[in-house]
C-alpha positions as CSV (number, residue, x, y, z in Angstrom):
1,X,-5.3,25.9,0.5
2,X,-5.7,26.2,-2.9
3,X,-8.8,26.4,-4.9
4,X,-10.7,27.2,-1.4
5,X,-10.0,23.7,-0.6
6,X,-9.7,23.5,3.0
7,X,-9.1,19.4,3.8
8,X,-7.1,18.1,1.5
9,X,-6.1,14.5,1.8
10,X,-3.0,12.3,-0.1
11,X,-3.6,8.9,-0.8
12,X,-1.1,6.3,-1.4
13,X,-0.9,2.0,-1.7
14,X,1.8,-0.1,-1.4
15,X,2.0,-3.8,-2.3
16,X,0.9,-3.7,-6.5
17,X,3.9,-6.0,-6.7
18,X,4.1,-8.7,-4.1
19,X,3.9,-12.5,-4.5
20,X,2.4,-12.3,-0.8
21,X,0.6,-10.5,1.7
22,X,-2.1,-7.8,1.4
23,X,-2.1,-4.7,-0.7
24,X,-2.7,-1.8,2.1
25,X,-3.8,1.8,1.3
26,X,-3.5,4.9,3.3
27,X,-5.2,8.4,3.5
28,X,-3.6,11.1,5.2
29,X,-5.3,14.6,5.9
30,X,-2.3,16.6,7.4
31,X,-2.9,19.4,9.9
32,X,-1.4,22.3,8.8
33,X,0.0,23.6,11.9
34,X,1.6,20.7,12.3
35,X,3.4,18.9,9.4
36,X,6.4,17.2,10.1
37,X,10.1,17.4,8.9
38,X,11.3,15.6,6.3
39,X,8.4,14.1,4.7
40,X,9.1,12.4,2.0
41,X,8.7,9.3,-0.6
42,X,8.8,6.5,1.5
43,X,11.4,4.7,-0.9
44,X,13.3,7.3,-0.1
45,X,13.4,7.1,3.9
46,X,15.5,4.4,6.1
47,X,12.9,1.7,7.7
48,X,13.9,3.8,11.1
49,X,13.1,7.1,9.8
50,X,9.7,5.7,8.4
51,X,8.7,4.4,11.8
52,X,9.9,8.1,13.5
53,X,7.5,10.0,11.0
54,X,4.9,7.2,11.1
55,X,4.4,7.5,14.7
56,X,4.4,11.5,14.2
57,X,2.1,11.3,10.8
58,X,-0.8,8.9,13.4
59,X,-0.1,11.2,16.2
60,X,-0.9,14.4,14.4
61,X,-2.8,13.5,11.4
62,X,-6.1,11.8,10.4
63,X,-4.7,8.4,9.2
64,X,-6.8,5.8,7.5
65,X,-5.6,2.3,6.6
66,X,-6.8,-0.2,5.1
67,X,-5.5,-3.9,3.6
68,X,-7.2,-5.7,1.1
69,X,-6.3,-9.4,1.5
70,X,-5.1,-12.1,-0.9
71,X,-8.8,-13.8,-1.6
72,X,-10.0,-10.3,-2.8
73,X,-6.9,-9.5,-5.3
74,X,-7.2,-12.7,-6.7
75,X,-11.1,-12.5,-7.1
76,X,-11.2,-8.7,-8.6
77,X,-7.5,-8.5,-9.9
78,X,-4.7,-6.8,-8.0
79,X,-5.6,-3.3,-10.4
80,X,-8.9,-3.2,-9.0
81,X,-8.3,-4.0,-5.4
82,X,-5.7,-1.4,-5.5
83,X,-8.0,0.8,-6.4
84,X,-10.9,-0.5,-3.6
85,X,-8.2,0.1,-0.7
86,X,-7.5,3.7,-1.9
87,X,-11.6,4.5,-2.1
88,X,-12.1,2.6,0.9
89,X,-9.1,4.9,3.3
90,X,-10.5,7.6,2.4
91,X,-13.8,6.8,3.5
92,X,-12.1,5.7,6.9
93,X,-10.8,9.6,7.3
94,X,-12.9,10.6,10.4
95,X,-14.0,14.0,8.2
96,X,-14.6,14.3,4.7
97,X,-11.8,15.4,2.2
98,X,-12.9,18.8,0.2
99,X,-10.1,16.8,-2.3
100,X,-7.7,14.5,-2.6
101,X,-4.7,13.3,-3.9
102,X,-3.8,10.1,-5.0
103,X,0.0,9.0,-5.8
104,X,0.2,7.1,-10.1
105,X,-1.9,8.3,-12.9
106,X,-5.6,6.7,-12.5
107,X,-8.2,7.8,-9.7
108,X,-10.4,5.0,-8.8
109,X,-13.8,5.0,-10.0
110,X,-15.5,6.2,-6.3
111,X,-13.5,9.3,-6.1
112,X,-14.1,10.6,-9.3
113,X,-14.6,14.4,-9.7
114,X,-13.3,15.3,-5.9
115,X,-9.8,13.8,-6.4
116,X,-6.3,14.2,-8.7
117,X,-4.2,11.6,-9.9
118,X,-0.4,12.8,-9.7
119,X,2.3,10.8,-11.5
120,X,5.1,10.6,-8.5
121,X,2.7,12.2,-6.5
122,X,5.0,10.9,-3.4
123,X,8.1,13.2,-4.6
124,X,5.3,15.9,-4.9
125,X,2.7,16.4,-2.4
126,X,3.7,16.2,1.6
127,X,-0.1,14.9,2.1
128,X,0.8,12.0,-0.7
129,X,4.6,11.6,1.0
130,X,2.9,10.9,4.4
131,X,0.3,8.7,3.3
132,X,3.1,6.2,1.3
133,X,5.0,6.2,4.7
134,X,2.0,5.0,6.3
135,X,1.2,2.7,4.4
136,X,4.4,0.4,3.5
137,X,5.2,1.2,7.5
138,X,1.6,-0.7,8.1
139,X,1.9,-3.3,5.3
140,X,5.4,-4.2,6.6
141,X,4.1,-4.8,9.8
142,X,1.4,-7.4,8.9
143,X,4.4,-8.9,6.4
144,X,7.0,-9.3,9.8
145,X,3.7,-10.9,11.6
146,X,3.1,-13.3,8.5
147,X,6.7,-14.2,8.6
148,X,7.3,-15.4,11.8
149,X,4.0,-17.5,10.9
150,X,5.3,-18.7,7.8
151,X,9.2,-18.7,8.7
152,X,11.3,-19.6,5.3
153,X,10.1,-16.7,2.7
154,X,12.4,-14.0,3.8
155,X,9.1,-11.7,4.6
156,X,10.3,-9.6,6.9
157,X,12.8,-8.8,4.4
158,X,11.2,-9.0,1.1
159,X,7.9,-7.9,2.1
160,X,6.4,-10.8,-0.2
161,X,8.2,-8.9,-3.3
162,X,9.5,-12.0,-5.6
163,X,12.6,-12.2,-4.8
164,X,15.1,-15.6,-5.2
165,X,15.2,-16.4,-1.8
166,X,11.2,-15.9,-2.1
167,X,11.1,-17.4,-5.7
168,X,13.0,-20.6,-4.2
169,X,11.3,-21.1,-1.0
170,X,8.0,-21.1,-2.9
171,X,9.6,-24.5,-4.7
172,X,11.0,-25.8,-1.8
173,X,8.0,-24.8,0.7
174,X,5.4,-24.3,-1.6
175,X,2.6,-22.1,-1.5
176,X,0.7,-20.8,1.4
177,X,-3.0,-19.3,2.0
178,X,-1.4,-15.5,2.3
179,X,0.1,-16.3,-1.4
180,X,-1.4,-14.8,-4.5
181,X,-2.9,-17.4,-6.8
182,X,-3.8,-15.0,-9.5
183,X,0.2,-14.3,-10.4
184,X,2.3,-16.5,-12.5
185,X,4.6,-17.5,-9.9
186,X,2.3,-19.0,-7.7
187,X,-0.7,-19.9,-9.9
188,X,2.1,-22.2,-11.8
189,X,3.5,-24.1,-9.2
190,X,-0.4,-24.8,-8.4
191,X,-1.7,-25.3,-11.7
192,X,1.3,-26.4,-13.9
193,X,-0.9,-27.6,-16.6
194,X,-2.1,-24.0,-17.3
195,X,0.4,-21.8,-17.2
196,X,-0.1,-17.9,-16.7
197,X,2.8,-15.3,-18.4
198,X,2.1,-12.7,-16.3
């Protein structure tokens, strides 16, 4: 490894975006010797071909996941819970990274110093390729569970992303407890009297 480092770790989330749901984080420390084919962005993969190299990634790898839920992004912002399920999957790794990679352009504050932020780090590092599959296969999961709670949404399609059949079942439906009160969407069908823009 480079730089003498000899555990490296990538780091992805997935769920920034959602009306819905959790936003789940995963650390990956690959074993060398065994690195599977075809790793790669997990935008990039068929849902079938996520779930091949997720079960592979679990199987071979030391996987963390974690999901912070709805009342905690809408108590600390959906920035900074991002950033406490990415510190808090790596700490879930059953050794120690020597460094890590996380996928965007910021490092949260508790892995300053031992870790690199790489813009499309999921294009660019297999550890960072493996941890995105991971995690959307994980968060996807818990979204399918939700929607066969909360039929109507389209979650096991939309993975609580804003869609119109989402947008319009809000209306029709309303709002549920696994629904973000701190975006625009939902906080103004609650509160139409003060409106958020964003």
């Amino acid at each position: 490894m480079r730089a003498g480092w000899l555990r490296v770790a990538g780091v992805d989330e997935v769920g920034r975006g959602p009306l819905a749901g959790p936003v789940t984080a995963a650390a990956v420390r690959l074993d060398p010797r065994a690195i599977p084919a075809g790793l790669n962005d997990s935008k990039r993969l068929t849902p079938a071909r996520r779930e091949i190299l997720n079960a592979i990634i679990c199987a071979e790898a030391d996987v963390s996941i974690v999901h912070v839920d709805v009342a905690e992004i809408d108590r600390i912002n959906i920035l900074h819970a991002s950033m406490a399920a990415m510190e808090r999957a790596v700490g879930g790794l059953s050794i120690p990274p020597d460094h890590i990679l996380i996928d965007g352009n910021r490092v949260p504050d508790g892995l300053r110093g031992r870790a690199e932020a790489i813009v499309k780090g999921d294009a660019r590092s297999l550890s960072i390729a493996a941890a995105s599959i991971v995690a959307k296969v994980a968060r996807d999961a818990v979204m399918a569970d939700l929607a066969r709670a909360f039929p109507g949404y389209g979650w096991a399609r939309n993975a609580g992303y804003p869609t119109a059949e989402h947008r319009a079942a809000l209306k029709t439906l309303g709002v549920t407890p696994h629904h973000r009160r701190s975006f625009a969407p939902v906080h103004n069908i609650l509160y139409p009297d003060t409106k958020l823009t964003h």
